[in-house]
N, C-alpha and C positions, 0 to 999 in steps of 0.2 A: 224486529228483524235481527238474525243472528248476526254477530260479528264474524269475519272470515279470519282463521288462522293459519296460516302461511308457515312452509318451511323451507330455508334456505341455508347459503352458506352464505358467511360475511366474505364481502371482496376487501371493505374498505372501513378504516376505524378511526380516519385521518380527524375528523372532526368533534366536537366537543360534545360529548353526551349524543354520540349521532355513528349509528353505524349502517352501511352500505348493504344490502343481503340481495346474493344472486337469488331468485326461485325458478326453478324448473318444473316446466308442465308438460306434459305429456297426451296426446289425444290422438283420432284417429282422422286418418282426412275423410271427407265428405264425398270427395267424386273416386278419388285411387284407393280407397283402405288404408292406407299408407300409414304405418304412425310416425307423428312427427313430435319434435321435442323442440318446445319455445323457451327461452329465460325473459325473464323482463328481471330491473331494477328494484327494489327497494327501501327507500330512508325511512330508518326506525330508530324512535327515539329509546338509549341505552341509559339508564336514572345513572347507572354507580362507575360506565366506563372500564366494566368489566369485561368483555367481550371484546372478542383478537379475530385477525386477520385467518382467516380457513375456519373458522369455529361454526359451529351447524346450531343455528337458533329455531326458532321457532317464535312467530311475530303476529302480534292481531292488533285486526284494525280499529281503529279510535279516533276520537274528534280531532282533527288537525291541531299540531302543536306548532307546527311553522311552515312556510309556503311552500315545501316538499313534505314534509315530514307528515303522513297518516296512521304510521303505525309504530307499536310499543312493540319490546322483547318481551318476552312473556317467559319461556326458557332457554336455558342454555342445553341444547342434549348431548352434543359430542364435542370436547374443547380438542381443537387440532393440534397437531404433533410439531412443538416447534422445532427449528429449524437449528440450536444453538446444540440442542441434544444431540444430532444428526453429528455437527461438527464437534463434539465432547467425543462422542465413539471415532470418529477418524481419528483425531490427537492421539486419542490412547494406541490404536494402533501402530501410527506412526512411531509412537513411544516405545515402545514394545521389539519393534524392528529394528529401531537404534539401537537400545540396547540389548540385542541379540547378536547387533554388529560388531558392537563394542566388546563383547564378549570372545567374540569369536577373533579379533582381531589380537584382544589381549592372548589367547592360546595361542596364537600364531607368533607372537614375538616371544615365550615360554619355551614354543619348540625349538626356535631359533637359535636361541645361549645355551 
């Protein structure tokens, strides 16, 4: 019987060689047509602790390693955009504005005398 391969995004990385992966599924209902979108949870065991909170895995199922745990990382496919880079680019801005300010403040005391 095949193994199932699963793709999610990590929620959670808090624990030791163990990361959390939303998966989303997608189907159509039965009586309305309707398509509806489910997540469920799950604990996949990560060997190297590589793998970050938003990062998009991809996980297949395997003999139980612990009383949650059924499935393995298999890949990493897209590592998510951290969050320190975000705040590097404001800083600089901010930088940038300052000493734009400071510039301008220095010609204004030049025109001054």
């Amino acid at each position: 019987m095949p193994r199932r391969v699963l793709e999610g995004e990590v929620v959670s990385d808090k624990g030791d060689k163990t990361v959390v992966v939303n998966v989303t599924r997608r189907f159509k209902h039965k009586l309305y047509k309707k398509f509806i979108f489910k997540t469920k949870h799950y604990t996949a065991h990560d060997e190297n602790n590589e793998i970050g909170v938003g990062d998009t895995v991809l996980i297949e199922e395997c003999s139980p390693i612990s009383k949650t745990k059924r499935f393995k990382v298999v890949e990493l496919k897209e590592k998510a955009r951290i969050a320190s880079v975000i705040v590097e680019d404001e800083v600089k801005e901010v930088l940038q504005t300052e000493s734009n300010e400071e510039a301008d403040s220095e010609e204004e005391t030049t025109q001054e005398k």
